[in-house]
C-alpha positions in Angstrom: 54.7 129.3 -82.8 51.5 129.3 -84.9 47.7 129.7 -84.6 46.2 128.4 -86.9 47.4 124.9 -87.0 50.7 125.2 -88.2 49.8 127.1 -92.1 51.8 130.0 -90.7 54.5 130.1 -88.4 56.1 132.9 -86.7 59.6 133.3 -85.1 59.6 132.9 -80.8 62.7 135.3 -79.1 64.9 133.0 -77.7 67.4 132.5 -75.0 70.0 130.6 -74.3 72.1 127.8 -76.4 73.5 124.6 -76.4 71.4 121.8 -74.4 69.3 125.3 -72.1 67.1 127.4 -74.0 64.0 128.9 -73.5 61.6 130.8 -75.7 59.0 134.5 -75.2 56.2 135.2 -77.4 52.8 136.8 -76.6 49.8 134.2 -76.8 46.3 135.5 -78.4 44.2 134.9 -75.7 41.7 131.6 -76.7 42.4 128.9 -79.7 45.3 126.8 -79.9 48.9 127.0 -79.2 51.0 125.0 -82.0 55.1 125.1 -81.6 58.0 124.1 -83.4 61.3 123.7 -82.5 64.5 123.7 -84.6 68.1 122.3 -84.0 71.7 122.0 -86.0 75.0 121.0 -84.7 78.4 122.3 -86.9 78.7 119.2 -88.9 75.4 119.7 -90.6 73.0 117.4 -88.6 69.1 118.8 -87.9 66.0 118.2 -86.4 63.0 119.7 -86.5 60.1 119.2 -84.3 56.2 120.2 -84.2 53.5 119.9 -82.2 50.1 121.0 -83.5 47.9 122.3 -80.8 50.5 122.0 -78.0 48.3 123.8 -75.7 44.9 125.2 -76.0 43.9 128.9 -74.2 40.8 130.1 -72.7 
């Protein structure tokens, strides 16, 4: 998760595998949310995934 926007990123505990996962991190409490999500499979293949300001907090 990051923010400020995505310049920094920092690493979410996560849960779970395959197609189920689910992710804990402690939220500042205003601004913006951003996340990013990363995925590989055995043969190589990868995605990765961001949404800048997924969520805003008051």
């Amino acid at each position: 998760m990051s923010y400020d926007d995505g310049a920094t990123w920092t690493p979410a505990r996560t849960s779970g595998k395959s197609r189920s996962w689910s992710a804990c991190y402690d939220a500042p409490h205003h601004g913006y949310v951003s996340l990013m999500a990363e995925g590989w499979d055995d043969p190589g293949n990868r995605i990765t995934q961001e949404v800048i300001r997924a969520y805003g907090l008051k």
